[in-house]
C-alpha positions as CSV (number, residue, x, y, z in Angstrom):
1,X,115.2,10.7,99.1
2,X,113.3,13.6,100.0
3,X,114.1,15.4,96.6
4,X,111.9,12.3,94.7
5,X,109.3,12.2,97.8
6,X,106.3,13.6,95.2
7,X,106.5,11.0,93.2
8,X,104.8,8.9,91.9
9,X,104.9,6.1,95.0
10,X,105.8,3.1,92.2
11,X,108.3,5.1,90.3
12,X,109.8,6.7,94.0
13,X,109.7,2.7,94.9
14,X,112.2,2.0,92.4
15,X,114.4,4.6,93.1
16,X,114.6,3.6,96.5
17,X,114.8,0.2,95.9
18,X,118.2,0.8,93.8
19,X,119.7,2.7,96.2
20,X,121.0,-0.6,97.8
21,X,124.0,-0.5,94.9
22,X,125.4,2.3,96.4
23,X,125.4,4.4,93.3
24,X,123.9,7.9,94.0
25,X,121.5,9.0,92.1
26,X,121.1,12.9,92.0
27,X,118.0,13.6,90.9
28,X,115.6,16.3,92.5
29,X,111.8,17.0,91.5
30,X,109.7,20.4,90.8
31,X,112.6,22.0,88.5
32,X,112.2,24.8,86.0
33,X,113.7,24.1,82.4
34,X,113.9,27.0,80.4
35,X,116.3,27.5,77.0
36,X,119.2,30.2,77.6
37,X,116.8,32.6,75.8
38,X,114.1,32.2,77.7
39,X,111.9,31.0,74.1
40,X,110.7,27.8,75.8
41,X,110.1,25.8,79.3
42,X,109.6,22.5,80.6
43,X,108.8,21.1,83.5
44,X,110.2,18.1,84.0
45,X,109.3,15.1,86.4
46,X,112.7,14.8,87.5
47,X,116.4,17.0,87.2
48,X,119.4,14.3,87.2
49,X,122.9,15.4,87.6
50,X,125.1,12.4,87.5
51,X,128.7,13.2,88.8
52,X,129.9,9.7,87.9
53,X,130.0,7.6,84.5
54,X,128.0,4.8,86.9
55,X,125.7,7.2,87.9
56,X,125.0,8.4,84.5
57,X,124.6,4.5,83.7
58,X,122.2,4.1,86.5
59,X,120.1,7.3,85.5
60,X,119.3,5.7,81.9
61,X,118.6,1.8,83.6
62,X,116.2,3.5,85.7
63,X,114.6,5.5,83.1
64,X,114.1,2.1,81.6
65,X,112.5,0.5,84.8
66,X,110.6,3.4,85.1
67,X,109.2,4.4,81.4
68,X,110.7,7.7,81.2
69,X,112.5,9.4,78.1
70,X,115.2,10.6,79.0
71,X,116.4,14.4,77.5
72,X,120.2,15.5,78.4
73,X,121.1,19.1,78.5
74,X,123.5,21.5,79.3
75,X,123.4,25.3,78.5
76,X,120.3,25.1,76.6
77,X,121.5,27.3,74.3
78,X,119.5,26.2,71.9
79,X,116.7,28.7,71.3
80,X,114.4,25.7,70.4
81,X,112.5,23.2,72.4
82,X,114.7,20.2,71.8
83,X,115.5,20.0,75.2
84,X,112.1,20.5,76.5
85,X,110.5,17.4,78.4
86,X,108.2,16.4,81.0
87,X,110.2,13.4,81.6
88,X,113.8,12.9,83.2
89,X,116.2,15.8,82.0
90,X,120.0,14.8,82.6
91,X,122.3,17.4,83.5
92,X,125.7,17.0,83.1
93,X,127.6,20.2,84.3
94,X,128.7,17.9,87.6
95,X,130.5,15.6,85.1
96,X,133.1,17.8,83.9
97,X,137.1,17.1,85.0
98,X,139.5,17.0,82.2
99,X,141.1,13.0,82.7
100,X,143.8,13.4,80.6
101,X,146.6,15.4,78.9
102,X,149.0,14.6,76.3
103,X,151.1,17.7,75.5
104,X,153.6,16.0,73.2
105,X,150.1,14.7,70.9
106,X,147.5,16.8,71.8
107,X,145.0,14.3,72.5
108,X,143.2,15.5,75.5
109,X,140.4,13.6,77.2
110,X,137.2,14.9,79.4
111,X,133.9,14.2,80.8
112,X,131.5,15.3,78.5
113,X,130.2,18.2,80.7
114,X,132.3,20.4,80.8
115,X,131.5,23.9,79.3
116,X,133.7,25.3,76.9
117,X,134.7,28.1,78.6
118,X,136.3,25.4,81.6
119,X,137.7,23.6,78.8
120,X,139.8,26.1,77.7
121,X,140.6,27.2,81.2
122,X,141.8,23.8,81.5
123,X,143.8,23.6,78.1
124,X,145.5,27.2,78.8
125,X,147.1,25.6,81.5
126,X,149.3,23.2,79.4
127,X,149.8,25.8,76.2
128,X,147.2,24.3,74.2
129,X,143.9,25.3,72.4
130,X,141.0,24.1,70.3
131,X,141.5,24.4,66.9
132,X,138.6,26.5,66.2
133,X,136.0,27.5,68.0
134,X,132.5,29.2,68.1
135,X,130.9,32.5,69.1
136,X,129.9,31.2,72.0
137,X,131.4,29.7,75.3
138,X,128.6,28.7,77.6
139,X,127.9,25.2,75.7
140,X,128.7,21.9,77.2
141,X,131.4,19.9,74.6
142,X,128.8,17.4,74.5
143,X,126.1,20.2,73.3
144,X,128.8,21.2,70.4
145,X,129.0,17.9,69.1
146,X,125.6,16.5,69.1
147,X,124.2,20.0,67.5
148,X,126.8,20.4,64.9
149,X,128.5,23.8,66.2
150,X,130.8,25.8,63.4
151,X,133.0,28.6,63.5
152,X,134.1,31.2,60.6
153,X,137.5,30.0,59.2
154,X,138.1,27.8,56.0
155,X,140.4,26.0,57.3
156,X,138.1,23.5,59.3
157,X,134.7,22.6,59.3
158,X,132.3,21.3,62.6
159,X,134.4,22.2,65.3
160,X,133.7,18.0,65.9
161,X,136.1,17.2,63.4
162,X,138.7,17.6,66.0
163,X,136.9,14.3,68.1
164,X,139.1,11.3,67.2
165,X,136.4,9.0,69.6
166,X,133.7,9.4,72.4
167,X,131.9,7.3,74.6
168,X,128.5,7.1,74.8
169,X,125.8,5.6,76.9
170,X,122.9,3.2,75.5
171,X,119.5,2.8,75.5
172,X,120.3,-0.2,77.5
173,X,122.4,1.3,80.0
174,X,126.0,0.3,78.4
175,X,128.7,2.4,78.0
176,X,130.2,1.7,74.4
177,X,133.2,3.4,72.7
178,X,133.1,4.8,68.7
179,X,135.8,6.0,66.7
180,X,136.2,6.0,62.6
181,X,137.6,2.9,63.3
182,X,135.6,1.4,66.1
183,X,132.0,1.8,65.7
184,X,132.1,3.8,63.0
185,X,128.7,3.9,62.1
186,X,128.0,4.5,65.5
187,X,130.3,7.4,66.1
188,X,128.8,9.1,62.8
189,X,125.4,9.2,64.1
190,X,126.6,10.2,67.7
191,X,128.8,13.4,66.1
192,X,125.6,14.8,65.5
193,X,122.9,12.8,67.1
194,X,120.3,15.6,68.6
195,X,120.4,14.0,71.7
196,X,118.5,10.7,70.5
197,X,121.3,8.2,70.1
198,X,122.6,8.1,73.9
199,X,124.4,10.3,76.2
200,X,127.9,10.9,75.6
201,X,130.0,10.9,78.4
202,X,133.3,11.1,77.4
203,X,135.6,12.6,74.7
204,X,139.0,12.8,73.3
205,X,140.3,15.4,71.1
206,X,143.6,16.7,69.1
207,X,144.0,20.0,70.9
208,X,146.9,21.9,68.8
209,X,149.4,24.6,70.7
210,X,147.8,27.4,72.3
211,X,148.1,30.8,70.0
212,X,146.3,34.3,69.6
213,X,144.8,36.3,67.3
214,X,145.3,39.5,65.8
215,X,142.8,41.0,64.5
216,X,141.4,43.9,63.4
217,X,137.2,45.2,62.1
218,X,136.7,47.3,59.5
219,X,133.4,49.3,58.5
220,X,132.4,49.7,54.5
221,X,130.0,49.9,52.3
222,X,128.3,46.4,51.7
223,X,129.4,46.3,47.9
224,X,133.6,46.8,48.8
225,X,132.7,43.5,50.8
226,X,130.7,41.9,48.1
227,X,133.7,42.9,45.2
228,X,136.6,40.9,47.1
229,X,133.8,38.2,47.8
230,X,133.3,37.8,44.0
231,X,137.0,37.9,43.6
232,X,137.5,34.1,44.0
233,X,136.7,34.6,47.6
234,X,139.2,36.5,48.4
235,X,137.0,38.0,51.1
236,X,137.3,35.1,53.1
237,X,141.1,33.8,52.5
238,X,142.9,36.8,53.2
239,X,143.0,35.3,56.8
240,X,143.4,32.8,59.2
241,X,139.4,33.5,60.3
242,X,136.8,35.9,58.7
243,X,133.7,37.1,59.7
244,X,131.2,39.7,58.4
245,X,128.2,41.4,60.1
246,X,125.9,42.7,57.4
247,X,123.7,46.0,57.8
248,X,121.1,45.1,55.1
249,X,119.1,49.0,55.9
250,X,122.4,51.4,55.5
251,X,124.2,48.6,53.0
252,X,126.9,48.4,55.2
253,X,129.2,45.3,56.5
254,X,131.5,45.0,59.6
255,X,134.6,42.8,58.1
256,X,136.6,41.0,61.3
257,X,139.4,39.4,60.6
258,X,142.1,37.3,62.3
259,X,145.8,35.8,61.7
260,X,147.6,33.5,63.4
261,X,149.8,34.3,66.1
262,X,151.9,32.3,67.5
263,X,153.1,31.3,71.0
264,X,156.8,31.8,70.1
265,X,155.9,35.1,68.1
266,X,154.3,36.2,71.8
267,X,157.7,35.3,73.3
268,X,159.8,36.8,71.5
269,X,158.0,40.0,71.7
270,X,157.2,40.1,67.7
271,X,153.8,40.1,68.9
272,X,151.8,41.4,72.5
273,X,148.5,40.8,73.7
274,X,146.2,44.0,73.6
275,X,142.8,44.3,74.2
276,X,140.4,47.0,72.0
277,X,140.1,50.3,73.0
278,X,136.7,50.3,74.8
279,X,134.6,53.6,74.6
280,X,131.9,55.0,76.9
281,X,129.4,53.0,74.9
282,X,130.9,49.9,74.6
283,X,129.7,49.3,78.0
284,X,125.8,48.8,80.0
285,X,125.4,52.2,78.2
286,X,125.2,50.9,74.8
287,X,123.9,47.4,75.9
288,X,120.7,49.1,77.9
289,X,120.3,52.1,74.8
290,X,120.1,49.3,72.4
291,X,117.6,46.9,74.6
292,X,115.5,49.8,75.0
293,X,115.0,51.4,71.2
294,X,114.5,47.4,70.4
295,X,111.8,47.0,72.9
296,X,110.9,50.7,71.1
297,X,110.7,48.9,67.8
298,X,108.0,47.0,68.4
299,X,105.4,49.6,68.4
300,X,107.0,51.7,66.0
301,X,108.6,48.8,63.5
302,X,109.8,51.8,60.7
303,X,112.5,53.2,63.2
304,X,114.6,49.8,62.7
305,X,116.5,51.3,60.0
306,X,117.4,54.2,62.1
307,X,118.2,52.4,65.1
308,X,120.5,50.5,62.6
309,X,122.4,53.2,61.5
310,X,122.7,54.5,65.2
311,X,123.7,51.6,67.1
312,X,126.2,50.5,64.7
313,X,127.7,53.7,64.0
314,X,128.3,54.1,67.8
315,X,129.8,50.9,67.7
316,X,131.9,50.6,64.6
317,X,132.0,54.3,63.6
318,X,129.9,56.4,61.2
319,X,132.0,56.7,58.5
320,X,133.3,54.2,56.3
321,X,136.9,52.7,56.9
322,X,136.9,52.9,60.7
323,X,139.1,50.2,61.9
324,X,139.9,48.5,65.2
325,X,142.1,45.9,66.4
326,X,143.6,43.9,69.1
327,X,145.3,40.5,69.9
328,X,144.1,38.4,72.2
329,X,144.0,34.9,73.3
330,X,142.3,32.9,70.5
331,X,139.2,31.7,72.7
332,X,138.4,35.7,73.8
333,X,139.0,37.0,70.3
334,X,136.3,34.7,68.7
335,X,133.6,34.4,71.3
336,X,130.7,37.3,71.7
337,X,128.2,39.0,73.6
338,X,124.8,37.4,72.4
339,X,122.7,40.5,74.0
340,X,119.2,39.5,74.6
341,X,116.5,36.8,74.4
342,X,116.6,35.9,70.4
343,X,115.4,33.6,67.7
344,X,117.6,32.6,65.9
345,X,117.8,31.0,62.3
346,X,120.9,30.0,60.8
347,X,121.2,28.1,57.0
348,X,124.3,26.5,55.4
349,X,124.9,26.9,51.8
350,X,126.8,27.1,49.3
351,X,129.8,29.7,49.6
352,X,129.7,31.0,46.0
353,X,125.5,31.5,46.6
354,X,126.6,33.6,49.1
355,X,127.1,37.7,47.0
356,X,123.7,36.5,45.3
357,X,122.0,35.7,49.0
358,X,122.5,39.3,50.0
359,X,121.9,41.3,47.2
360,X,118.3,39.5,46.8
361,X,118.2,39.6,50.5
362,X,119.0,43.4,50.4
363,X,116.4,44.2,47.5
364,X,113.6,42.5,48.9
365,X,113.9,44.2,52.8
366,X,114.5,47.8,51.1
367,X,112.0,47.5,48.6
368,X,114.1,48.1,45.4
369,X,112.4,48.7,42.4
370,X,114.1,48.3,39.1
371,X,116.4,51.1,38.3
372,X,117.9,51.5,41.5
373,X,121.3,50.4,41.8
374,X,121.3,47.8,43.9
375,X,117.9,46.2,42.6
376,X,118.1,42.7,41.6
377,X,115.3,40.5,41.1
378,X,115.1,38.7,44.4
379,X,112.4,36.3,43.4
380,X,111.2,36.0,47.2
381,X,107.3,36.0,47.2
382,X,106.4,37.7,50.1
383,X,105.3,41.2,50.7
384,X,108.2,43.1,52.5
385,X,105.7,45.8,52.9
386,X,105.5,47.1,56.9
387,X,108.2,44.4,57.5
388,X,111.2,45.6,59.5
389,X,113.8,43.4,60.8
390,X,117.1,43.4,63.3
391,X,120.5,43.9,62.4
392,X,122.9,42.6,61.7
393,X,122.9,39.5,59.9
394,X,125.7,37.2,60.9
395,X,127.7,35.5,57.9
396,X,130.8,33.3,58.7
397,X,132.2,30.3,56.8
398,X,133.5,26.8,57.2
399,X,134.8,24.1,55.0
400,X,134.1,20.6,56.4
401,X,135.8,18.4,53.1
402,X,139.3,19.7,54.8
403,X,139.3,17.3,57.3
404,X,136.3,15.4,57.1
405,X,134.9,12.6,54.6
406,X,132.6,9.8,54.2
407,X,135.5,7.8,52.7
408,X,137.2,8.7,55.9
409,X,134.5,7.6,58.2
410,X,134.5,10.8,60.5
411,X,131.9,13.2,58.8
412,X,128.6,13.2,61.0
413,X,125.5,11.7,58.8
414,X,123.7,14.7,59.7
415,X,126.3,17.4,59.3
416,X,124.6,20.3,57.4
417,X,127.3,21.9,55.6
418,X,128.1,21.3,51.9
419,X,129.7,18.0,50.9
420,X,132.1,18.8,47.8
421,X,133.2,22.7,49.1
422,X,133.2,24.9,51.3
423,X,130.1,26.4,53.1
424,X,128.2,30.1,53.9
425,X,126.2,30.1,57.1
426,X,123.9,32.8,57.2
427,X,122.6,33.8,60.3
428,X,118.9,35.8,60.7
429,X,118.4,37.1,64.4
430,X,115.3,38.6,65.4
431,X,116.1,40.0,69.3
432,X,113.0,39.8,71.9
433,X,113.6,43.1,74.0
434,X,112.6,42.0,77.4
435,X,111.4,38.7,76.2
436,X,108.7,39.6,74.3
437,X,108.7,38.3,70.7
438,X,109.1,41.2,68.0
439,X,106.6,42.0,65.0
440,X,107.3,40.9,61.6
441,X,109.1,37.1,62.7
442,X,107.2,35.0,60.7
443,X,107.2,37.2,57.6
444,X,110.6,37.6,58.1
445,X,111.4,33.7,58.2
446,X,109.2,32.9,55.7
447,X,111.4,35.1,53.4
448,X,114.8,34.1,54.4
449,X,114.0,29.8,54.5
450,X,112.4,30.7,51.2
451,X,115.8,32.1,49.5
452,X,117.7,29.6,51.4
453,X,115.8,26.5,49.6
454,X,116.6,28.3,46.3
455,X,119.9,28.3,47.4
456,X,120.2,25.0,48.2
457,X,120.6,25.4,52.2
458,X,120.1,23.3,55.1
459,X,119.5,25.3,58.8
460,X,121.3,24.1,61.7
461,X,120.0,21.3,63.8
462,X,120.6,23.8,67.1
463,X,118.4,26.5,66.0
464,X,114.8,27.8,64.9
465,X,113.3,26.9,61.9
466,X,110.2,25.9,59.6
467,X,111.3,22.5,57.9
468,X,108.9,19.3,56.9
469,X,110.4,15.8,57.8
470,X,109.8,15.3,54.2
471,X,112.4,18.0,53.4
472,X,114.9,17.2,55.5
473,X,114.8,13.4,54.3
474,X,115.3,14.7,50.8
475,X,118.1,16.5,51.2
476,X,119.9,14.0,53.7
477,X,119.1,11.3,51.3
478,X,120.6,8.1,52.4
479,X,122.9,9.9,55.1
480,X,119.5,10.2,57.0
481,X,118.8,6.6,56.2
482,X,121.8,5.6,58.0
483,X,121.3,7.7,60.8
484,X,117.8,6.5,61.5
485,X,119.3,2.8,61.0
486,X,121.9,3.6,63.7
487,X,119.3,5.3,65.8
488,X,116.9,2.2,65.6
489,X,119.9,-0.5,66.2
490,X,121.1,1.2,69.7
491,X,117.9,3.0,70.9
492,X,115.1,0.7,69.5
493,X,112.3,1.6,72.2
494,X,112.7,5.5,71.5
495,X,114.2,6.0,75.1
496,X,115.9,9.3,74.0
497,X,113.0,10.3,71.5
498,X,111.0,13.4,71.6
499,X,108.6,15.7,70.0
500,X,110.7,17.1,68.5
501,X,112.8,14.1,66.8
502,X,109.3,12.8,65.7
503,X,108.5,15.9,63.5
504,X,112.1,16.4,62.5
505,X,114.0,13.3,61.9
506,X,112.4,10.1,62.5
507,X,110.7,8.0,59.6
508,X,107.1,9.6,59.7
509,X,105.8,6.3,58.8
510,X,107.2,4.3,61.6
511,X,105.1,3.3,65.0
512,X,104.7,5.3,68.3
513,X,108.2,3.8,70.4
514,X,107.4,2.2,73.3
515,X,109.7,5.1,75.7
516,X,109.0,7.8,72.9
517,X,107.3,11.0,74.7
518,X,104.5,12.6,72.9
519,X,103.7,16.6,72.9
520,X,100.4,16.4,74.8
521,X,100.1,20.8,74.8
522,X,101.4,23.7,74.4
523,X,100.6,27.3,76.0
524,X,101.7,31.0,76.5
525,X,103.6,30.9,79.7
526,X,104.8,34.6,80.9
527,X,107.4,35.4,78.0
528,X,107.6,32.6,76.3
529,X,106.2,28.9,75.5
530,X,105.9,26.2,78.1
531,X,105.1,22.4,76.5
532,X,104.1,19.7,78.1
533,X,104.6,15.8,77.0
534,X,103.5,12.9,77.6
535,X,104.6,10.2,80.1
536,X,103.9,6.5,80.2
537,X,102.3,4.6,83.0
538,X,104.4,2.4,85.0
539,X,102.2,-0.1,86.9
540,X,103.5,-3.3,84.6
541,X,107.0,-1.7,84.3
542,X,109.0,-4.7,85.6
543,X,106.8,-6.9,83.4
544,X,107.9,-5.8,80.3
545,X,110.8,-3.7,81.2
546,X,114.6,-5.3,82.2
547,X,117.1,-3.1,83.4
């Protein structure tokens, strides 16, 4: 146990002492935690990676025995610090086989580790696919469900909703099983439970036949966008999958969209896979140019609008009406190159709010006055004076009342998007060019949470933002409720409870748990924020403590 040997000797006691079941426990001290972009650190007292559902068992009875919370992880993609501890962090990319296949249902089954990118690895092989998916690969599945993880099609909602059950390990060291029809109050609050209700371990989903996309991206002035948006949304239901990349400085919009092709259509040669042409700066070129006049920006803010114009014109074309296209496998058609080290801040309203969330979005960053064209009264009240921010902003869509109800006991208490129709996400990304933060952030999230309120938004659980406890309790209303009941019944001592649940989610008047870890400090570490918690003393652990 030389990995635990700087312990503390009562803690490394009962570690040793439990080795006598013959379950390993894969733990190692002095690790690094750091989110993907690099925003915050931890460093916690131990790094688990279970490779076993007993071992994963073990880990949270010995976090018991030994007063630690425990904090699972995978990607950290999160730009937050929800994952950040100075406890035990659980990682679960050992814990990753695919169990079971179904071809003739769909219904596959996995350990909840595995990234998305093995997933589909996994699922290619037997001609099947996930219904939808993000823009990003690197997450764990159990990352996507407990953070509520969307793509950009109206045809489904959290990409969840395809999770017909899960198991999930308790407070207590049990391994229970939820579905909408077994534990469904329990597999509500774990299909979006921030990490505090357990740790899922294992999950079955309705895969659906493997298919491509063909897609094609399109460059125009913002307004042509805006016009088919206003036309009873025709914007986004021309296709199988829409997104748009707004250019708020040169009022400009990249439309991608995708259809539907199917395996047979591949077969019979009706349609090929073909990737993009690729240009000179489509490579490091571009990536390091644009790195560069962003690291640039920050000492001369007012180029920003320049640097707009240029990057995306060497990207998408100068001129309006430059179009691309390709078709490709459905999982390398959606997902993206997230660049740098970002912040990132990402609201859910309501899709017909959306024309009326850029154009006062637009006004307000370009300083309209009244008579310009494209002035409205954007009501936002902060100064945009000096304030220049990154392109572009992401807007994609989702609908989770397809497939998802509370009448149908599968739609996650906490799931952010709109309840009666279909939902906007709007995505704000500020870059840090070599991990340095850029000028104008706060300003710039001030403005955009304030429009989103008047909207009636809700951000996503996964990313940054400024919300009160008090806010989010309104808006959840009794959903929240329930999820705090259901959070209570199956984790009463707070064993998966953090910082950050306390000043998001948890009722502000209830007591300090007796496993809950504290935020103790906080400081500037190199390029970004390291916190450190609190963790309990052990001496009288087996006194008051069973396994």
């Amino acid at each position: 146990m030389a990995a635990v040997a700087s312990l503390d000797p009562h803690i490394r006691g009962i570690i040793d002492d439990a080795a006598a079941d013959g379950i390993p426990f894969r733990a190692k001290s002095a690790h690094f935690h750091t989110t993907w972009a690099r925003t915050f650190s931890s460093l916690p007292e131990l790094f688990i990676q279970p490779q076993s559902q007993q071992e994963v068992e073990k880990a949270v009875k010995l976090a018991r025995r030994c007063r630690r919370r425990i904090t699972t992880v995978g990607h950290a993609h999160s730009p937050s610090d929800l994952t950040c501890t100075s406890n035990w962090l659980v990682n679960l990319d050992g814990f990753k086989k695919v169990l079971s296949v179904d071809k003739e249902t769909g219904l596959v089954v996995m350990q909840a580790g595995i990234r998305l990118w093995q997933l589909t690895e996994e699922l290619n092989k037997h001609g099947l696919s996930f219904p939808v998916l993000g823009s990003v690969n690197e997450q764990s599945i159990a990352g996507v469900i407990s953070t509520g993880t969307r793509g950009s099609t109206l045809k489904y909602g959290l990409l969840s909703e395809a999770i017909s059950s899960l198991k999930i390990v308790l407070a207590n060291g049990e391994t229970v099983s939820c579905s909408p029809d077994e534990n469904p109050d329990l597999f509500r609050g774990a299909t979006l439970s921030l990490g505090a209700l357990g740790i899922i371990t294992e999950v079955s989903f309705r895969a659906v036949p493997a298919f491509s996309l063909h897609w094609q991206q399109t460059i125009q002035a913002d307004y042509k966008m805006l016009d088919a948006w206003k036309q009873d949304n025709k914007l986004w239901t021309q296709s199988d999958f829409v997104r748009v990349w707004w250019l708020p400085y040169t009022r400009r919009a990249v439309v991608w969209k995708a259809d539907i092709v199917t395996k047979e259509d591949l077969e019979s040669g009706k349609e090929k896979n073909r990737d993009p042409p690729v240009g000179y700066y489509d490579g490091a070129l571009g990536y390091h140019i644009y790195h560069n006049l962003l690291y640039l920006s920050r000492y001369i803010p007012r180029i920003l609008p320049w640097v707009e114009w240029f990057v995306f014109g060497m990207q998408y074309g100068f001129n309006d009406g430059y179009t691309s296209s390709a078709v490709q496998p459905m999982d390398k058609a959606l997902w993206m190159n997230c660049l740098y080290s970002q912040f990132v801040n990402e609201w859910a309203i309501p899709l017909h709010r959306g024309p009326e969330a850029l154009m006062r979005l637009g006004s307000w960053l370009n300083k309209l006055k009244p008579g310009d064209p494209d002035y409205v009264d954007h009501g936002i009240p902060f100064s945009a004076e000096g304030l220049y921010v990154h392109s572009p902003v992401e807007v994609r869509v989702c609908d989770a009342t397809v497939h998802t109800s509370a009448e149908q006991r599968n739609r996650p208490f906490l799931d952010s998007t709109v309840k009666d129709g279909p939902t906007l996400n709007l995505n704000a990304t500020m870059y840090r060019p070599y991990d340095l933060d850029p000028p104008g952030l706060k300003r710039w999230m001030q403005g955009f949470e304030w429009l989103m309120r008047d909207l009636g938004g809700k951000p996503h659980w996964a990313k940054n933002f400024n919300v009160k406890n008090e806010e989010f309790a309104e808006w959840y209303g009794d959903d929240m409720v329930q999820w705090r009941r259901v959070r209570d019944e199956v984790d009463p001592d707070g064993l998966f409870v953090g910082p950050w649940h306390r000043q998001f989610v948890l009722d502000p008047k209830s007591a300090p748990l007796k496993f809950e870890e504290f935020e103790k400090t906080r400081h500037d570490a190199g390029r970004g924020v390291t916190v450190y918690g609190t963790r309990l003393e052990i001496e009288d652990a087996d006194a008051d403590v069973k396994a």
